[in-house]
N, C-alpha and C positions, 0 to 999 in steps of 0.2 A: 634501470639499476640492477645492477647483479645478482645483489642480497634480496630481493625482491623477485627475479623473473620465475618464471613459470617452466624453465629449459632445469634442466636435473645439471647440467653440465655448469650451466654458468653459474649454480650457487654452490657446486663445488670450487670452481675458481676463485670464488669470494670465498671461501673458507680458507683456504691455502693463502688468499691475499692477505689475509686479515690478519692469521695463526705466526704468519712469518713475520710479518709488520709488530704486531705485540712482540713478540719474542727479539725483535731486534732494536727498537725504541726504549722497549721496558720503562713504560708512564710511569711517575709514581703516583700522579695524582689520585689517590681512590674511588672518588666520583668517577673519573674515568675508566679507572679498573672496574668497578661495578656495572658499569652502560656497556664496557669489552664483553665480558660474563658476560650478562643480560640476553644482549644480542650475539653472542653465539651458539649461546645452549639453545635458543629460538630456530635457529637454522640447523644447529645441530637435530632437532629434535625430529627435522623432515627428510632428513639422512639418511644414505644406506652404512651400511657398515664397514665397507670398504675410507668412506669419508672421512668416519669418525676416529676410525685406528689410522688413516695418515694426518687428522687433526693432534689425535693426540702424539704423534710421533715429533711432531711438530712444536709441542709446547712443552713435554715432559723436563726437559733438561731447563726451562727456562724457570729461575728461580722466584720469578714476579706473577706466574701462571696465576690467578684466583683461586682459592682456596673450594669456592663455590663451583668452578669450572671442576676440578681435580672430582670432588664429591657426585658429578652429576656425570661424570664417568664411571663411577665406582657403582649407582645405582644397579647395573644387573653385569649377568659374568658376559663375558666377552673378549675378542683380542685387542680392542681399546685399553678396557680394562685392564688384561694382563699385561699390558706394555705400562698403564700409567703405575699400577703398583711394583713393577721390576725397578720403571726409569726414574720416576717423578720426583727432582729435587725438593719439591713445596711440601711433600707428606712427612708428617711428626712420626716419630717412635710409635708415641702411644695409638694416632691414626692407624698405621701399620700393623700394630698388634693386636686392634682390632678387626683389620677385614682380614688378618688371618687367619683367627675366631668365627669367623662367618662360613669359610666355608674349604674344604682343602685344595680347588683351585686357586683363589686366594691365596691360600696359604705356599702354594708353589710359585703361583708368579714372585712374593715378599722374599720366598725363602733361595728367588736369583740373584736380589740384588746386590751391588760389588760393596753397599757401606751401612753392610748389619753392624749393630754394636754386637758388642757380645751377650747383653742381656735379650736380647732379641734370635739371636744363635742359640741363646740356652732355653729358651722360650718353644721356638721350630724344635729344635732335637724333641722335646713330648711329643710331638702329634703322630698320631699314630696309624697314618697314612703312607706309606710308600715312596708315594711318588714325593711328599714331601718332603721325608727323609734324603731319597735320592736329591732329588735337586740342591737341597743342604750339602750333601757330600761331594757334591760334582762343582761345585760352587768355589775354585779358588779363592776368590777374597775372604771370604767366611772364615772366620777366628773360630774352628772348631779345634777344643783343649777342654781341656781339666774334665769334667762331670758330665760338660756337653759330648765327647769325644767318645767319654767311658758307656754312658748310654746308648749309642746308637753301633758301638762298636759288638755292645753285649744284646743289644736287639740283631744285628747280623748274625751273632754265632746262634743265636736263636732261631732264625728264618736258616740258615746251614743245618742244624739239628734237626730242625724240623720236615722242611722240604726240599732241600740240600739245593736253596734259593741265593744263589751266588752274587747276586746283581747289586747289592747292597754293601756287602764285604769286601768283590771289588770296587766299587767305588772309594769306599775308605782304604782300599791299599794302594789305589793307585793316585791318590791327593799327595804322594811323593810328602820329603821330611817325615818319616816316618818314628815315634817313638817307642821308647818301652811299652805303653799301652796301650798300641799294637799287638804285642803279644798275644793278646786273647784272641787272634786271628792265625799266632802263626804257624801252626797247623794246614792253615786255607791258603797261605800263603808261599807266589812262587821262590825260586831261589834268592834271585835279585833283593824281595823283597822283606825274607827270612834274614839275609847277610844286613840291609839295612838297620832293622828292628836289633841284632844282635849288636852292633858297630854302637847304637845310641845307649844301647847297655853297657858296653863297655866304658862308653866315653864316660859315664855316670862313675865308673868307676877307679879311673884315673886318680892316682896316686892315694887310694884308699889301700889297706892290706887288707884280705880277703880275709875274712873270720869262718868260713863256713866250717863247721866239723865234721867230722868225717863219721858218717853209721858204717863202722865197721864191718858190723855180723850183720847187716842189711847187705853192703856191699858183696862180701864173701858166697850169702845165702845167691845173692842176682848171678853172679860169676858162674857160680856151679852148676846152677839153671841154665846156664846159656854155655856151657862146655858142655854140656852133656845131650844139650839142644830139647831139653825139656821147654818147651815154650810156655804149656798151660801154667808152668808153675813158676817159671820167669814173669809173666805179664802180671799172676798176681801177686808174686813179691812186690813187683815194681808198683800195682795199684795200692798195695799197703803202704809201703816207702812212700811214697805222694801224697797219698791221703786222696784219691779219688778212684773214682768208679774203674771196672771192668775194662767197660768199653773205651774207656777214655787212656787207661793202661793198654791197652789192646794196640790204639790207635800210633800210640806213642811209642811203643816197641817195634811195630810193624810198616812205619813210615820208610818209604825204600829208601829212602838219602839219608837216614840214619840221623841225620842234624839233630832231633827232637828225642833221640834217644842219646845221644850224646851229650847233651845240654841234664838231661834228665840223670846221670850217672856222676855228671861234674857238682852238679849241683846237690849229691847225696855225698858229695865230696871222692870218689873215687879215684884213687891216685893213676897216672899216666898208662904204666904198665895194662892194671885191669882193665881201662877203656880200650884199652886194644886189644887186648885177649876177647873180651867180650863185644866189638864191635863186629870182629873176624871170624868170634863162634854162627853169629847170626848173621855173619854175609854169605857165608858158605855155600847156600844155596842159586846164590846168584851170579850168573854165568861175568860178569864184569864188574861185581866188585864194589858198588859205589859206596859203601859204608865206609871201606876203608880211604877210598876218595876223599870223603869226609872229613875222616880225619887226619887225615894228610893235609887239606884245605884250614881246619881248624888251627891243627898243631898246639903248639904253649900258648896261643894267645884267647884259649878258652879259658875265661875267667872264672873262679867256681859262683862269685857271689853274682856278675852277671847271669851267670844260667840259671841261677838259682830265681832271679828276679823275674827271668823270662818264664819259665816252668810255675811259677808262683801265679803270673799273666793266663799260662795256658790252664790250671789247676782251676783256679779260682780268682775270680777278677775282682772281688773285696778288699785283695790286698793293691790293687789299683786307687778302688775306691779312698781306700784305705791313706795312701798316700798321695791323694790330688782333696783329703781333708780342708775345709777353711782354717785360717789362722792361723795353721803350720806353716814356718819358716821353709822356700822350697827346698833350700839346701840338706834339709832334714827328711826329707822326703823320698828319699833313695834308699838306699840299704840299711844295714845297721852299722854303725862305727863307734868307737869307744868302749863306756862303757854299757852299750845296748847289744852291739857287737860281741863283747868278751861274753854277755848274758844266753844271747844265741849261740855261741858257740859251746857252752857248757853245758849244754843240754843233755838228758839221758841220748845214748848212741841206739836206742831201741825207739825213739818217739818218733812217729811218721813225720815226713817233711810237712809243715804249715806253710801253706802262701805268706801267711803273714809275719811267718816263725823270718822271715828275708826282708821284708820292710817296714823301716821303722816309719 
């Protein structure tokens, strides 16, 4: 008998007999399911490892597997293991969110597979693992949105900040459909994926009238700065005007494609004219030009309260937060309109831009 010999070879062949035979039968009788288990975790048990990861390749998708089988895989890490927690139809939610809890390999095989609920997506986005995250984000099926998204999007600009650790950032730019909450990347982000992030802004703002007000003597002050090619005192107008730091003004003025500093001047409401006066002051130095490129590429179809939403994204990402809230209608969830809109737009023309001063 096969399952019995003493040959390594021929109680591999009885496993592959046995695993393919369940899987294509699928008893229901439970007695019998119980004596299947039984007797293969027995033979399993004198296995090398090569056996057990083509056993379980073998049974994962089969939806009648023993629940007792699945478990007696999951006992220590391995590539058995990492295969039955990516494929294994028979594991519960709550199964899965426990041996993700156990350990972050675990938790990266759970965080491959193609039919995460989203409670379980929101669950993976905490851990605070890497490679978890990565696999999360590399993970097309994965319903990553709302608070799951904004997490892990502001853990990348964090790992960027810190050890200018990209691996994670592209990941979430390159998950393609790209939205506003995005933004808080797009900085890090190529052109491709800057024009994306801006298109979903805009689309948000489709047949809305733009309310944003114009800071007048904020504008005139950046202008002057930038005609006369004063930079240090350009970068901190413009860190005032935003309401963020130095460096973050710094970065934003001095991005060569200009996009981030355009978006940054629309969204202080600065009329047509001055964005090209002051895109031209600060391209000057550059033998070809691309700011004005830029805005050539842009044209009229720079929105102000889009920029404003994106700038708000790259400022501070609470105004994200802010608008992926529970119990908020989503329609309400984008900029300001009405009258929240008329309220934003009456604003003293001296009050730095708020991220949130843009979404309601």
């Amino acid at each position: 008998m096969l399952a019995a010999s003493e040959n390594p070879e021929d109680r591999k062949v009885w496993l592959r007999i046995a695993a393919d035979y369940f899987a294509a039968t699928r008893p229901a009788d439970p007695e019998a399911i119980d004596c299947f288990a039984e007797a293969l975790i027995a033979r399993l048990e004198k296995s090398d490892a090569m056996s057990r990861l083509d056993t379980a390749r073998r049974l994962a998708n089969c939806p009648g597997t023993p629940r007792a089988l699945l478990t007696w895989f999951e006992r220590e890490e391995s590539e058995a293991c990492d295969f039955v927690l990516q494929h294994a139809v028979g594991l519960t939610e709550d199964a899965l969110r426990h041996a993700a809890a156990q350990s972050a390999r675990r938790a990266v095989a759970v965080a491959k597979r193609r039919d995460l609920s989203r409670s379980l997506v929101d669950a993976l986005s905490l851990h605070q693992c890497l490679d978890v995250q990565l696999s999360l984000a590399r993970n097309p099926c994965a319903a990553l949105e709302g608070d799951a998204l904004i997490r892990m999007l502001r853990e990348a600009g964090r790992r960027l900040s810190r050890s200018h650790d990209r691996e994670l950032a592209d990941a979430l730019l390159r998950r393609g459909s790209l939205q506003l909450e995005h933004a808080v990347l797009f900085l890090d982000a190529d052109p491709g994926q800057r024009l994306e992030i801006l298109l979903s802004a805009q689309r948000m703002e489709l047949g809305r009238r733009s309310e944003i007000a114009a800071k007048a003597d904020v504008v005139d002050r950046l202008e002057a700065s930038a005609l006369v090619r004063d930079m240090g005192k350009f970068v901190s107008e413009l860190g005032q005007a935003l309401g963020c730091s130095p460096q973050l003004a710094e970065r934003i003025a001095n991005d060569a494609s200009g996009e981030p500093l355009a978006l940054a001047l629309a969204a202080l409401g600065a009329p047509k004219d001055v964005l090209i006066r002051v895109l031209v002051a600060t391209d000057l130095g550059s033998g070809d030009y691309p700011r004005i490129r830029t805005l050539a590429r842009l044209s009229s179809a720079l929105n102000a309260s889009a920029a404003a939403s994106i700038i708000a994204g790259i400022v501070d990402d609470s105004a994200l937060r802010k608008r992926n809230s529970p119990g908020r209608d989503p329609e309400l969830r984008r900029v300001p309109s009405g009258s929240e809109g008329r309220k934003a737009a009456a604003r003293s023309a001296r009050e730095p831009i708020s991220p949130t001063s843009f979404v309601a």
